[in-house]
C-alpha positions in Angstrom: 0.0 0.0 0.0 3.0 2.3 0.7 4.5 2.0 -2.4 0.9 2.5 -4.0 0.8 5.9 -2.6 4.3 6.7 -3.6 3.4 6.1 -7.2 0.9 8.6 -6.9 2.5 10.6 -5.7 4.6 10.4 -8.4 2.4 10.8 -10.8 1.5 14.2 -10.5 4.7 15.3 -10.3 5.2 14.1 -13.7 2.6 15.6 -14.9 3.1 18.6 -13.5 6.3 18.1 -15.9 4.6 17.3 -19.1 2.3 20.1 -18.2 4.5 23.1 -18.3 5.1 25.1 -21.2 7.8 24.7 -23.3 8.1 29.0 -22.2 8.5 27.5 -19.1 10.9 25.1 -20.0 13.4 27.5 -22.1 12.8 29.8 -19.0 14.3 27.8 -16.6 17.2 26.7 -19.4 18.3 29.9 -19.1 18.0 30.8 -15.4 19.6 27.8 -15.3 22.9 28.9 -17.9 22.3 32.7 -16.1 23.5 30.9 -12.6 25.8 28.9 -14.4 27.3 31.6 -15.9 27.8 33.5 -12.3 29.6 30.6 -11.2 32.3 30.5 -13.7 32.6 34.3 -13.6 33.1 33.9 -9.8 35.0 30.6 -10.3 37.3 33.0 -12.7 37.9 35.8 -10.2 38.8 33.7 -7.4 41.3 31.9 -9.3 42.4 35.6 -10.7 43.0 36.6 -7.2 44.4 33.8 -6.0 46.9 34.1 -9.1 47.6 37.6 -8.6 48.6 37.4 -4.8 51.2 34.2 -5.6 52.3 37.2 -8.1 52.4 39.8 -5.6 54.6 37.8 -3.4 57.1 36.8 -6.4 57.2 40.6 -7.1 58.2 41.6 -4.0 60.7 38.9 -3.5 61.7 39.6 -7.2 62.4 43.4 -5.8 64.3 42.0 -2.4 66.5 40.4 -5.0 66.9 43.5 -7.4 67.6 45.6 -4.5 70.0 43.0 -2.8 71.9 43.1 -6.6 72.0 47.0 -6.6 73.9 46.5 -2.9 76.3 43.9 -4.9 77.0 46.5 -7.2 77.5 49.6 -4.5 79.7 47.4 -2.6 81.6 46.1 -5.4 81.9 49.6 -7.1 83.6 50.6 -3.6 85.9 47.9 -3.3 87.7 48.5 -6.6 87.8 52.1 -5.7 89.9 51.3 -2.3 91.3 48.9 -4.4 93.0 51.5 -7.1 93.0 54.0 -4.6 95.8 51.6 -2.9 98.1 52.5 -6.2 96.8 55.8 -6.9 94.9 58.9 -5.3 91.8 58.4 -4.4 89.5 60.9 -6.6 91.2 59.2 -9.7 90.3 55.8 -8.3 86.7 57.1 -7.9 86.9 58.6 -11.4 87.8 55.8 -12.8 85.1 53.6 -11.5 82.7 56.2 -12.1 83.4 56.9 -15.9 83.3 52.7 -15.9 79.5 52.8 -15.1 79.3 55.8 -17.3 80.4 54.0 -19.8 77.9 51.0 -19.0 75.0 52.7 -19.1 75.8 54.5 -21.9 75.9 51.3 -23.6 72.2 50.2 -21.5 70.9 53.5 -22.8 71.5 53.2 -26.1 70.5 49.6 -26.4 67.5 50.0 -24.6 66.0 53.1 -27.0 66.9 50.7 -29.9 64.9 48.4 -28.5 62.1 50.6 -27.5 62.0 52.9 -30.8 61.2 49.3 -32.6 58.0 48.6 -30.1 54.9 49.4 -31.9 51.8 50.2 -29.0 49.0 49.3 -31.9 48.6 45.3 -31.7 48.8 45.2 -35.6 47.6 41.9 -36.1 44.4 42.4 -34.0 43.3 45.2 -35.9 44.1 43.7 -39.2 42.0 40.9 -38.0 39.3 43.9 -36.8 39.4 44.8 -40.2 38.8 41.3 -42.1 35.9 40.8 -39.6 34.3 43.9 -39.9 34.8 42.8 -44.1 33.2 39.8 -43.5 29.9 41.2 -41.5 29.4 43.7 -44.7 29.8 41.2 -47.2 29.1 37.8 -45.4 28.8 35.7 -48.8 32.4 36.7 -50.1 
């Protein structure tokens, strides 16, 4: 008898199913894709956060490390100036040293506008590809 009232119970809840408009039906499709949506946009920003503090933390070791390689440098600059300074004065040693790193980022300088002067700031192949879309949507059958 139990399971006789759980078939009719059942029963109107499939109908209630076959009953509802297909309106209905493509309603709650997409409510259901709407929320579905939200979650991989949430998903997407947690993982984006999470991403960006492992890459907060890798910037500020990376500028520990820059900073602890500028020290190198001071401290290395300094010991070959004692160094000449033990065979010469000392203002020439410091001159010298100093017109060394003059010399070096002369060099940086110059490389480094090369570099930059061939940097172009339109992405070129996006808007070419801009273009050919925008062709297409005119002129779809070509």
């Amino acid at each position: 008898m139990a399971e006789e009232q759980r078939a009719t119970r059942q029963v109107p809840a499939q109908r209630a199913d076959e009953d509802r408009s297909l309106g209905d039906l493509v309603g709650d499709l997409v409510a259901d894709v709407q929320t579905l949506l939200r979650q991989e946009v949430e998903l997407a920003k947690a993982e984006v956060r999470e991403e960006a503090a492992k890459a907060g933390k890798a910037a500020g070791m990376l500028s520990g490390a820059a900073f602890a390689g500028y020290m190198v440098v001071v401290l290395v600059s300094l010991a070959a100036v004692f160094g000449l300074a033990a065979v010469m004065p000392a203002g020439w040693a410091a001159l010298i040293v100093a017109a060394v790193w003059a010399v070096a980022g002369a060099v940086l300088f110059v490389l480094g506008r090369t570099r930059m002067r061939e940097v172009s700031p339109k992405p070129e192949r996006t808007v070419e590809t801009l273009k050919e879309d925008a062709q297409w949507a005119r002129h779809p059958t070509r």
